[in-house]
KOLDOMI-559038 format. One line per 8 residues: number of its first residue (from 0); their letters; for each residue x, y, z negated of N, C-alpha, C. Coordinates in steps of 0.2 Angstrom, whole numbers, always signed. Each point is the difference from the previous one (the first is absolute). Layout:
N
NUM) A) X/Y/Z/X/Y/Z/X/Y/Z | ...;
//
This chain:
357
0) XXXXXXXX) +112/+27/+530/-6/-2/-2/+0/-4/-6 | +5/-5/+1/+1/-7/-6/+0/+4/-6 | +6/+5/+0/+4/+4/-5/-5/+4/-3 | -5/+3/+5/-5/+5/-5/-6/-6/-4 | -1/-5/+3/-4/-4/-5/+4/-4/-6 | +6/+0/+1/+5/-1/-6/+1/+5/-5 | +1/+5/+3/+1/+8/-5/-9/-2/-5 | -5/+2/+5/-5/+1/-2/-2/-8/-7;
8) XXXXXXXX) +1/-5/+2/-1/-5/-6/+5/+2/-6 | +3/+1/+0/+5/+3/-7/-2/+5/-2 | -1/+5/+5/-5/+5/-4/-4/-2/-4 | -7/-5/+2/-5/-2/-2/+3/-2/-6 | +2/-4/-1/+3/-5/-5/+4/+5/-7 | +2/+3/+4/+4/+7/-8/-6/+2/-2 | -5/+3/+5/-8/+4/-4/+0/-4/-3 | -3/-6/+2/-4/-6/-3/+5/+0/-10;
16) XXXXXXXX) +3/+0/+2/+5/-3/-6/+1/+8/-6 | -2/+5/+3/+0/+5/-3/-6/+3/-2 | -5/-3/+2/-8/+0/-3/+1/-4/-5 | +1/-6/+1/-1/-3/-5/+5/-1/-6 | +4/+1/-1/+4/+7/-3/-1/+4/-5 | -5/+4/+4/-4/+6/-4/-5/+1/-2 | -4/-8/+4/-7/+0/-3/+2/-5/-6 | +7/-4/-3/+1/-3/-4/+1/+6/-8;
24) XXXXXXXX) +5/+3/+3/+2/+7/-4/-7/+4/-4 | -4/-2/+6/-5/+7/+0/-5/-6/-6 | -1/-6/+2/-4/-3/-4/+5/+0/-7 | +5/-2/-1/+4/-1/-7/-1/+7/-5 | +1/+5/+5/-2/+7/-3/-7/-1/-5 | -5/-1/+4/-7/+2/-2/-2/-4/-5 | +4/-7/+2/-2/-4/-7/+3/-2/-6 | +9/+5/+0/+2/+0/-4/+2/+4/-6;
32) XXXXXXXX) -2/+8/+4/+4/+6/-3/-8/+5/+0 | -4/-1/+7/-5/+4/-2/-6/-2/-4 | -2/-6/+1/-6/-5/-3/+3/-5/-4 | +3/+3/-5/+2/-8/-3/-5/-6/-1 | -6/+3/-3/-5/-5/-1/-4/+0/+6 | -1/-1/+5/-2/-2/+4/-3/-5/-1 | -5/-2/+0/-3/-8/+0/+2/-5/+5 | +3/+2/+6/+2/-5/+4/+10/-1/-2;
40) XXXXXXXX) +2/+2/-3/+5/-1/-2/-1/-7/-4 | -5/+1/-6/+0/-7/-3/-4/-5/+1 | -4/+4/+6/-4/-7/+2/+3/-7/+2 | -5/-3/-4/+2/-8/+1/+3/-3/-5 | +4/+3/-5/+7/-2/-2/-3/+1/-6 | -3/+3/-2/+0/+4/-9/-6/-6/-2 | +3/-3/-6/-3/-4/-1/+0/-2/-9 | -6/-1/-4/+1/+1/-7/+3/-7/-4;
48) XXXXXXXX) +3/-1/-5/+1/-6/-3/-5/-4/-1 | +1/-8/+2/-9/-2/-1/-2/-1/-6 | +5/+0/-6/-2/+1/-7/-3/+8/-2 | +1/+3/+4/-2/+8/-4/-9/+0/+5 | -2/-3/+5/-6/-2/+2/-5/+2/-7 | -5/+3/+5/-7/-3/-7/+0/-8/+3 | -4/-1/-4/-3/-8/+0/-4/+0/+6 | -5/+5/-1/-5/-2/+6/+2/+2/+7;
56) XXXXXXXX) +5/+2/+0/+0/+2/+9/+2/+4/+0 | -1/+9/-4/-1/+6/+2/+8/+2/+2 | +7/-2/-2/+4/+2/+1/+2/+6/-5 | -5/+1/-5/+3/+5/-6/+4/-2/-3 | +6/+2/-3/+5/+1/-5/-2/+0/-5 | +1/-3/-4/+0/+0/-6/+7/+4/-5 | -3/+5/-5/+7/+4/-3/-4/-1/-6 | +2/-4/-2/+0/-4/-8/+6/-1/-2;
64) XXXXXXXX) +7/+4/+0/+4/-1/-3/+4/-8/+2 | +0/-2/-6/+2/-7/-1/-4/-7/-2 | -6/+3/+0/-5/-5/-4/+0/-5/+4 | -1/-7/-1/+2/-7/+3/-7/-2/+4 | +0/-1/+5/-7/+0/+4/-2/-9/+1 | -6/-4/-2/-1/-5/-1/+4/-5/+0 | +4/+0/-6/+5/-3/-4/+6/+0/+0 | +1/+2/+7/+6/-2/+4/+4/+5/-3;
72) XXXXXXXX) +8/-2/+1/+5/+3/-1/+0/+7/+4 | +5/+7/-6/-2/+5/+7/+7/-2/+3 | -1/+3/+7/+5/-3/+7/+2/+10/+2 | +6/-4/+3/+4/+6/+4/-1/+3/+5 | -3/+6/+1/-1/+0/+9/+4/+7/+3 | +2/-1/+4/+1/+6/+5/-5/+4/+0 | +3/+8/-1/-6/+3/-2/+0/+4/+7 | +7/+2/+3/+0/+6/+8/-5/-4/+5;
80) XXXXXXXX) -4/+0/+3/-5/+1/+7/+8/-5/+4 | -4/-2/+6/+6/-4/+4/+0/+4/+6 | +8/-3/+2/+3/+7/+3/-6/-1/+7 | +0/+9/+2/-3/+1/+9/+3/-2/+3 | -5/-1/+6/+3/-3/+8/+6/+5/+3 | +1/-5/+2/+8/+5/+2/-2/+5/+4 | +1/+5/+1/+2/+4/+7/+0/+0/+8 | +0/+2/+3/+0/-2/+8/+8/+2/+0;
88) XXXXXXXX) +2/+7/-2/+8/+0/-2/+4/-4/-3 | -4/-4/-8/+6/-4/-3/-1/-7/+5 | -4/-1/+3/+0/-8/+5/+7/+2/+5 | -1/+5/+3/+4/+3/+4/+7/+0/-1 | +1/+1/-5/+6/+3/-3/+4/+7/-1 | -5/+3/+2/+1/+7/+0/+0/+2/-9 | -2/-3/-6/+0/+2/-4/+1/-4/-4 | +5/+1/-7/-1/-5/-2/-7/-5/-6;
96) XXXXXXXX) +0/-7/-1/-5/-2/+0/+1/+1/-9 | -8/-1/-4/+2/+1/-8/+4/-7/-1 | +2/+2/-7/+4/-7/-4/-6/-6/-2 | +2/-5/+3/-1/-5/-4/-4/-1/-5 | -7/-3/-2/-4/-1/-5/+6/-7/-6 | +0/+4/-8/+5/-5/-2/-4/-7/-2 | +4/-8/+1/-5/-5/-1/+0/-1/-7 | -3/-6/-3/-2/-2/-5/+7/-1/-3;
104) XXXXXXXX) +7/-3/+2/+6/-1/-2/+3/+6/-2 | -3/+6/+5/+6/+7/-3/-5/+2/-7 | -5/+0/+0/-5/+2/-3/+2/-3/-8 | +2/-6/-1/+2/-4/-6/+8/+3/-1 | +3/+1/+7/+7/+4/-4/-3/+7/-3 | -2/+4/+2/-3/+6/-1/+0/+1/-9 | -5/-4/+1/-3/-3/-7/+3/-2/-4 | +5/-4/-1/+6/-4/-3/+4/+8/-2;
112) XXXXXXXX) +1/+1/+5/+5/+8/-3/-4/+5/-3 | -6/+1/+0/-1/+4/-4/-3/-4/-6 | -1/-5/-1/-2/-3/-6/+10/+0/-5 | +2/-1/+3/+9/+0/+0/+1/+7/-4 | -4/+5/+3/+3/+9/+0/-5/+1/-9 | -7/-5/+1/-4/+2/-5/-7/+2/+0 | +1/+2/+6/-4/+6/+4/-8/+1/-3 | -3/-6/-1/-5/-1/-4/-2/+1/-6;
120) XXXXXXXX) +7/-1/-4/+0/+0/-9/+2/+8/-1 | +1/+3/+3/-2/+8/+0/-1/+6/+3 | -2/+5/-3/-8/+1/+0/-1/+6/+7 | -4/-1/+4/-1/+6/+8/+5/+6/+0 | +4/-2/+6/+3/+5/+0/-2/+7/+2 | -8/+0/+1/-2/+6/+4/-4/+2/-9 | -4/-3/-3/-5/+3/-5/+5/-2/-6 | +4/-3/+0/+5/-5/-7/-6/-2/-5;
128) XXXXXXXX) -4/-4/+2/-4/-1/-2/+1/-9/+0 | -2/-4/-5/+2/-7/+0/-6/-3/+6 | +1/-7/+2/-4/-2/+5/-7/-5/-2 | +1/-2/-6/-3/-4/-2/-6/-3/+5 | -6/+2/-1/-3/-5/+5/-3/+6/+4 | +3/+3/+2/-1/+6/+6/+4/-4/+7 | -5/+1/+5/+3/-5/+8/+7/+4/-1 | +3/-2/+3/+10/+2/+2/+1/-3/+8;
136) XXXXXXXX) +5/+4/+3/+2/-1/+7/+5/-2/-2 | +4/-4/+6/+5/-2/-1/+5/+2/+7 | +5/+7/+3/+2/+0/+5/+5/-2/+0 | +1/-1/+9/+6/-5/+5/+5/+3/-3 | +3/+6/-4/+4/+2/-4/+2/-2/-4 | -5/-5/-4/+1/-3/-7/-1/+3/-6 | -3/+6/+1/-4/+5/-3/-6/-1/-3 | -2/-1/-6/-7/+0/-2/-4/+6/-2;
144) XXXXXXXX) -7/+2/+3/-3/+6/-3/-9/-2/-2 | -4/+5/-4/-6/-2/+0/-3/+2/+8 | -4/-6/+0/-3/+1/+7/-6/+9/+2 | -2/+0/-6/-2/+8/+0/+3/+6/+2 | +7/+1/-6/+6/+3/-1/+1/+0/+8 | +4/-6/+3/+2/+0/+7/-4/+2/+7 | -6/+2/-3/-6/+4/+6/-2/+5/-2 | +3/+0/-6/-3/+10/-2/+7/+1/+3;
152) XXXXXXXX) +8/-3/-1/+5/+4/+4/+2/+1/+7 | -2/-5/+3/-2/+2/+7/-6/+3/+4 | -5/-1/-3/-3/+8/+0/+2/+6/-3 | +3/+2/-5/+3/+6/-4/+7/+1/+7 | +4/-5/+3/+7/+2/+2/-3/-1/+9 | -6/-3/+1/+0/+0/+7/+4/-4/+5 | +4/-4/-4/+5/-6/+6/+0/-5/-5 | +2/-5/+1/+1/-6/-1/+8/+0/-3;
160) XXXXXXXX) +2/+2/-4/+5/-3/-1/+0/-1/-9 | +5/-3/-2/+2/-5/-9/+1/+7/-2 | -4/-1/-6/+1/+8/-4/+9/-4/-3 | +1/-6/+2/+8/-1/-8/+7/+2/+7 | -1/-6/+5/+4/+1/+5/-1/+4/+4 | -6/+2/+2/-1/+4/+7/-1/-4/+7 | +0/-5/-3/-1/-5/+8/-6/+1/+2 | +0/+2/+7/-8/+1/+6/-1/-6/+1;
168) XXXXXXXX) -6/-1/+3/-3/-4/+2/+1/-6/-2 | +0/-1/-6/-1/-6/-5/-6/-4/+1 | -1/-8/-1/-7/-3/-2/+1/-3/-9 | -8/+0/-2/-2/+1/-5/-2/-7/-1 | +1/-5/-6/-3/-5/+0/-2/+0/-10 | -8/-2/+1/-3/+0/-9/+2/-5/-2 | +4/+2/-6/+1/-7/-5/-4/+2/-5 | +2/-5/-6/-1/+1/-8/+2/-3/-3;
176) XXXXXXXX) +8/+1/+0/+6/+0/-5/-1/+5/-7 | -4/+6/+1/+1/+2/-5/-6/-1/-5 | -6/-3/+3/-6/-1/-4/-1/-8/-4 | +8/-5/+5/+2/-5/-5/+3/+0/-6 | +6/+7/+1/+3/+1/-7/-3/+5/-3 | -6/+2/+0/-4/+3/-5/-3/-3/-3 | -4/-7/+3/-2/-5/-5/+4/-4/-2 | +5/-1/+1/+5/-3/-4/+4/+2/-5;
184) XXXXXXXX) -1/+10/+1/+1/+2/-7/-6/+1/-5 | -7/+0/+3/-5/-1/-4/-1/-7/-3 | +3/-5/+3/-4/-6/-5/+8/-2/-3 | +7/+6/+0/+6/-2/-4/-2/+5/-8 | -4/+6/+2/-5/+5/-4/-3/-5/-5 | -5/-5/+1/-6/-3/-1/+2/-5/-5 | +7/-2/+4/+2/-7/-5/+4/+2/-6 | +4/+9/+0/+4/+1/-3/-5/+0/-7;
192) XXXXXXXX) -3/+5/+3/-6/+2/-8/-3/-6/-1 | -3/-6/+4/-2/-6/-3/+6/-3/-6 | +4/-2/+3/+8/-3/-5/-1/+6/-6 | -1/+5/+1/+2/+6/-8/-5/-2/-3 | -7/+1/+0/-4/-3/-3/+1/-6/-1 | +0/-4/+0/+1/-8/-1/+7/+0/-6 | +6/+4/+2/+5/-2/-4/-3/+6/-7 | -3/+8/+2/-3/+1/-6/-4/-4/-5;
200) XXXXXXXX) -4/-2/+1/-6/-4/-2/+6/-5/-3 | +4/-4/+3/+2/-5/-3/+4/+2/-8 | +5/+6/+3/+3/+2/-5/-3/+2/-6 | -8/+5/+0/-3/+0/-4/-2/-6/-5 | -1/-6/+3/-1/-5/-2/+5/-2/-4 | +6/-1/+0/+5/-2/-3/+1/+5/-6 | -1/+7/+0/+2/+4/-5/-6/-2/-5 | -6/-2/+3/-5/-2/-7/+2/-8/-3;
208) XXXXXXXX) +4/-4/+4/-1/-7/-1/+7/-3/-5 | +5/+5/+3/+9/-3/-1/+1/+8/-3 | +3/-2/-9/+2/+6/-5/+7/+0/+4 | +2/+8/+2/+5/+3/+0/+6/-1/-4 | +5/+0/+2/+6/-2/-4/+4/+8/-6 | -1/+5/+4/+1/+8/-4/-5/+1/-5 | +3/+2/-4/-3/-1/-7/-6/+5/-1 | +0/+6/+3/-4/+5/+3/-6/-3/+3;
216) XXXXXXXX) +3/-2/+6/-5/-4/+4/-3/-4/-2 | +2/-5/-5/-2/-8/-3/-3/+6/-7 | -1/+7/-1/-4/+1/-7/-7/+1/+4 | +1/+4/+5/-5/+2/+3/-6/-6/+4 | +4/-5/+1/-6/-8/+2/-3/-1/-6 | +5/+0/-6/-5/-4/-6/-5/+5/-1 | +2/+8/+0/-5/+4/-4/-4/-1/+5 | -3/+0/+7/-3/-2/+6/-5/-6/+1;
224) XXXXXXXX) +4/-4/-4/-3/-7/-2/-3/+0/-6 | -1/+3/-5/-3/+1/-6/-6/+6/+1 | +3/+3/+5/-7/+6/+1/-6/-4/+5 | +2/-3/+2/-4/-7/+4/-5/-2/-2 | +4/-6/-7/-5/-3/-3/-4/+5/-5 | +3/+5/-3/-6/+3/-2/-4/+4/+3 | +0/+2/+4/-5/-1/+5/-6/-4/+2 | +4/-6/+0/-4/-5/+1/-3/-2/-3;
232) XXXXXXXX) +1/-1/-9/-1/+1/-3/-9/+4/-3 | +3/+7/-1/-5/+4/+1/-4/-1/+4 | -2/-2/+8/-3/+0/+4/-3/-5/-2 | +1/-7/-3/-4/-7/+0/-2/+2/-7 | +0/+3/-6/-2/+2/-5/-8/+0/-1 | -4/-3/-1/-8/+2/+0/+0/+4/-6 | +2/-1/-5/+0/+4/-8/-1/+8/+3 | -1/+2/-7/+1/+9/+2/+8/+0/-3;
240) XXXXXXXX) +4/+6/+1/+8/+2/+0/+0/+3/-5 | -6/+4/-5/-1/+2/-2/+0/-5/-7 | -3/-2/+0/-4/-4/-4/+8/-7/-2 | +2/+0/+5/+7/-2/+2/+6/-1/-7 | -2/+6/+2/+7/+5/-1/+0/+0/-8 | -8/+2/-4/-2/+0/-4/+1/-5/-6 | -1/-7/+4/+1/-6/-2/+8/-1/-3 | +5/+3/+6/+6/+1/+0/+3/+3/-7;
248) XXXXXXXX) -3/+6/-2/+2/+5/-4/-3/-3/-8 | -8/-4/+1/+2/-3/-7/+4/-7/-3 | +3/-3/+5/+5/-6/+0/+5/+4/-6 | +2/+4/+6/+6/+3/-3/+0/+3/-6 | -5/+5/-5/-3/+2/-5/+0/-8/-4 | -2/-6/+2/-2/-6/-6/+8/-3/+0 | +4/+2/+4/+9/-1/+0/+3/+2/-3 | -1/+8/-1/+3/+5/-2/-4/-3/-9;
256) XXXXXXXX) -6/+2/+0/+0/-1/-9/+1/-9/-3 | +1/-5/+5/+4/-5/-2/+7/+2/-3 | +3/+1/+7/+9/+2/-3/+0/+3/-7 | -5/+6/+1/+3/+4/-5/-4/-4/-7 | -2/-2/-1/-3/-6/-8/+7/-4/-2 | +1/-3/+6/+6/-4/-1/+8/+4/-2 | -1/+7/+2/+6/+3/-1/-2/+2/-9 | -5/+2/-2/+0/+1/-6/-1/-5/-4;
264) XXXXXXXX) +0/-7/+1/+0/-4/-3/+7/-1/-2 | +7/-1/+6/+6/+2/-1/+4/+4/-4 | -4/+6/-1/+1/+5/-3/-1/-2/-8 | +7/+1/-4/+0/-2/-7/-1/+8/-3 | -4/+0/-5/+2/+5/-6/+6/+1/-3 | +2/+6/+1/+7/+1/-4/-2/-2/-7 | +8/-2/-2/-2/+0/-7/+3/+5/-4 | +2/+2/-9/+1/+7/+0/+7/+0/+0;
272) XXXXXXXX) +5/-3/-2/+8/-1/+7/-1/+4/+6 | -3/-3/+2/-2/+1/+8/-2/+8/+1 | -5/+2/-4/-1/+7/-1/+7/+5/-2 | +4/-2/-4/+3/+3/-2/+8/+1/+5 | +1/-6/+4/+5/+2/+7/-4/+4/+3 | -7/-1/+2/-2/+3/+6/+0/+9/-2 | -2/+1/-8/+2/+7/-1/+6/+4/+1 | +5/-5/-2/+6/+2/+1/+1/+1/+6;
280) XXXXXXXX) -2/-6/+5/+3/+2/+8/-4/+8/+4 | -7/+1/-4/-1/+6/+3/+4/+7/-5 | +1/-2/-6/+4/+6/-4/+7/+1/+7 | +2/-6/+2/+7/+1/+3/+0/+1/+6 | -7/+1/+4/-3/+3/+4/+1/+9/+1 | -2/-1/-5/+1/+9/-4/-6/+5/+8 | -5/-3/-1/-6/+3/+2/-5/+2/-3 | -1/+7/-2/-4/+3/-3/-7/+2/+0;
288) XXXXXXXX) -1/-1/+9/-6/+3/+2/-7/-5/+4 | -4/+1/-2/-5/-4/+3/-1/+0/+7 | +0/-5/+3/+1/-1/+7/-7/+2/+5 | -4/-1/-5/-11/+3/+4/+3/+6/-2 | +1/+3/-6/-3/+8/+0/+7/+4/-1 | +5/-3/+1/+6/+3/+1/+2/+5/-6 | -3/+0/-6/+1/+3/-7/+4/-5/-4 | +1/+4/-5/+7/-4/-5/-4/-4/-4;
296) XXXXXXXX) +4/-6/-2/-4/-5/-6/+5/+3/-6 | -4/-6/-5/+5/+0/-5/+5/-2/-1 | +5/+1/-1/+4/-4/+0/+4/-3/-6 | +2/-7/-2/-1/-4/-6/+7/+2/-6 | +3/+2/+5/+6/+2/+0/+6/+6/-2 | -6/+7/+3/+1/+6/+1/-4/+1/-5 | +2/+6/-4/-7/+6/-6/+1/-3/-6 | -3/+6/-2/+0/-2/-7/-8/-3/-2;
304) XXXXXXXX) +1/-4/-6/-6/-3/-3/-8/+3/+3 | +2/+9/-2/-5/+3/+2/-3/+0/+5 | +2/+0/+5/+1/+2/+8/-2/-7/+3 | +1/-6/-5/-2/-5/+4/-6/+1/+0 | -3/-1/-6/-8/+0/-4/-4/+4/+4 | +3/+6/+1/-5/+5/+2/-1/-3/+10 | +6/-2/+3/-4/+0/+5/-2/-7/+0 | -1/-5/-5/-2/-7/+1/-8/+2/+1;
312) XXXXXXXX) +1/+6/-3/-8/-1/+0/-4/+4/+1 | +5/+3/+6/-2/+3/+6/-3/-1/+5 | +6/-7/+2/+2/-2/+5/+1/-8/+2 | -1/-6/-4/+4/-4/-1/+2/-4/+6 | +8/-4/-1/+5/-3/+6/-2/-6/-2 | -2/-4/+6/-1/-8/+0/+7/-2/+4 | +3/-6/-2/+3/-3/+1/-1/-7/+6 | +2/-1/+4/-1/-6/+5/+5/-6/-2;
320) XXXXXXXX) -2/-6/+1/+4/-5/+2/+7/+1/+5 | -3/+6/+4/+7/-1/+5/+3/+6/-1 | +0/+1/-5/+4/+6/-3/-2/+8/+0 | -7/+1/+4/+0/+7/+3/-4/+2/-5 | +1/+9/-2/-3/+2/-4/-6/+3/+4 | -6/+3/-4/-6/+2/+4/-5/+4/-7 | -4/+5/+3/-3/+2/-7/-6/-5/+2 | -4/-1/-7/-5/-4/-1/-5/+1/+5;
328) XXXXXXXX) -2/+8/-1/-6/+2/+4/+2/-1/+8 | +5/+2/+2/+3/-2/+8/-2/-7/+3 | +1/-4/-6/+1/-5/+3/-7/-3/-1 | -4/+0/-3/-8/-3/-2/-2/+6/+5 | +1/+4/+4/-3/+3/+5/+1/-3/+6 | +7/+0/+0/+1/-8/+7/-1/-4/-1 | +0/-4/-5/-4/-6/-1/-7/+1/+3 | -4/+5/-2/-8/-2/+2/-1/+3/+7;
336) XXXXXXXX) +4/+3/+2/+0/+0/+7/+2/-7/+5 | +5/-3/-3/+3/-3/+3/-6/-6/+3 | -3/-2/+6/-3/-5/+1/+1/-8/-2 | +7/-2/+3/+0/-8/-5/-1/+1/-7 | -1/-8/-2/-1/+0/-7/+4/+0/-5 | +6/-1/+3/+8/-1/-3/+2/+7/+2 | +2/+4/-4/+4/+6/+3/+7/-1/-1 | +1/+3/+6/+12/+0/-1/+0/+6/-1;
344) XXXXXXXX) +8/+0/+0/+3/+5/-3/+0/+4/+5 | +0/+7/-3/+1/+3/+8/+7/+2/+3 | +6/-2/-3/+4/-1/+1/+4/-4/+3 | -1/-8/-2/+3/-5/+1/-3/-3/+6 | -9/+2/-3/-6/-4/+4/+0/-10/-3 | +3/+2/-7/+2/-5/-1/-7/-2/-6 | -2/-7/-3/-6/+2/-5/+4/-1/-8 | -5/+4/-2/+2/+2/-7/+0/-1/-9;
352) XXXXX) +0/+2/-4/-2/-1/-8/+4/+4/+0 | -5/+5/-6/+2/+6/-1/-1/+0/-10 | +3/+7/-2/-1/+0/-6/+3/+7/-1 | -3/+3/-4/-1/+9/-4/+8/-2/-2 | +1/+6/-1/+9/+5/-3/-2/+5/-3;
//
């Protein structure tokens, strides 16, 4: 009788130990593989960062990107839900329990090596797109991606794993490492072109103020400098330019007929010596043709008696102080053409006293 109520307790005790067993297995099943989302899976435990709060209570998120929320510094948070209640199997130990949530210590090595690797300073590896001030995840991997990018890939792929290494079940934590080095290449931008401007402008300055040492360079400031002042010149002019310029042009006419009074004052009359080389020099010239009309003169030297006479008083040759021969009429035609009042030579351009041959 002992024996059968000893069998029978052991018995009991194996059922017992094999329900529950099964109702472990049987609940791990339903809330792991068939109902993942389950609301009593996370019940209790899922809880949002209390910086991503609204303000007034409601528990909404806010997806602002990186914009800095009442003044404050932005901060780092865990972005994965906190892990579910265990199991009635993983309490048991019928299965194994998930890994460990990583602390704020791994979480700073994480960080440290990927800041190490770069990971930030270029550009997503899912869109290869820069990160600028776009939110960015930062995985237990070490891996950085756009927080966008990283939910349209696990939605498109269906699991949870690093599009770089392939690690499962990873957790995700929001930095902005890369929305610091975008402003600090924007205000390295900002100061760059502030400094060019500032050094252009200066250097302009010095080109108008300090003459070049090349001689090109140094022709080009003065003629720059003179185009300036007459400018300036012009511009503070009340007079008319006209009327100017006009004044200019008879200066110059009461200059011109001074000089030229005094040149003829200089000018001595030959005396008849003096006539008589200067005929020689053009006999030795041995020029025969009138230089206005390009016809032959007479000449004092050539012909016979007859031949003089007839063309003397054809034609007659006047004689110059500077030696050049010319016919009378030639020359009484340039003369009265001529505007000064002194006429030159048309040769020499020199002035003259003349006399018939």
């Amino acid at each position: 009788m002992c024996v059968c109520i000893h069998m029978y307790g052991l018995t009991s005790k194996t059922s017992n130990k094999l329900v529950m067993t099964s109702v472990a297995f049987q609940d791990h099943i339903t809330r792991t593989l068939l109902h993942p989302n389950d609301p009593l899976k996370l019940r209790g435990n899922r809880k949002a960062p209390p910086h991503t709060k609204d303000p007034q209570g409601r528990g909404r998120v806010k997806e602002k990107g990186l914009q800095k929320q009442d003044g404050h510094e932005e901060r780092e948070y865990v972005l994965d839900p906190a892990p579910p209640c265990l199991t009635l199997a993983q309490k048991m130990g019928l299965v194994p329990s998930p890994a460990r949530r990583l602390t704020e210590d791994e979480w700073t090595q994480v960080k440290a090596r990927s800041v190490e690797q770069g990971e930030s300073a270029q550009p997503c590896a899912i869109c290869r797109e820069e990160f600028r001030l776009q939110p960015q995840v930062l995985l237990s991997c070490s891996h950085v991606f756009h927080r966008a990018c990283l939910r349209a890939f696990e939605r498109f792929t269906g699991k949870k794993c690093c599009p770089m290494c392939r690690k499962e079940q990873y957790e995700t934590r929001v930095i902005h490492d890369g929305a610091r080095l975008f402003r600090q290449q924007c205000a390295t931008r900002i100061q760059a072109c502030w400094r060019g401007y500032v050094a252009r402008k200066w250097y302009r300055n010095v080109r108008k103020t300090i003459c070049p040492k090349d001689k090109r360079l140094r022709r080009k400031f003065f003629e720059a400098k003179l185009q300036e002042l007459n400018d300036s010149f012009v511009r503070y002019c009340h007079t008319d330019v006209e009327a100017f310029l006009s004044d200019i042009d008879r200066s110059l006419s009461s200059s011109r007929r001074v000089f030229q009074q005094l040149e003829r004052k200089l000018v001595l009359e030959p005396r008849e010596s003096d006539w008589d080389r200067i005929q020689s020099q053009a006999i030795q010239r041995d020029v025969w043709d009138c230089p206005i009309c390009l016809t032959a003169l007479c000449s004092p030297s050539r012909g016979t008696e007859a031949q003089r006479s007839t063309h003397r008083q054809s034609r007659r040759t006047v004689l110059l102080s500077c030696s050049h021969l010319f016919h009378q009429l030639c020359l009484e035609a340039l003369e009265a053409f001529c505007v000064d009042s002194t006429p030159t030579c048309p040769l020499c351009r020199s002035a003259y006293d003349k006399r018939l041959i």
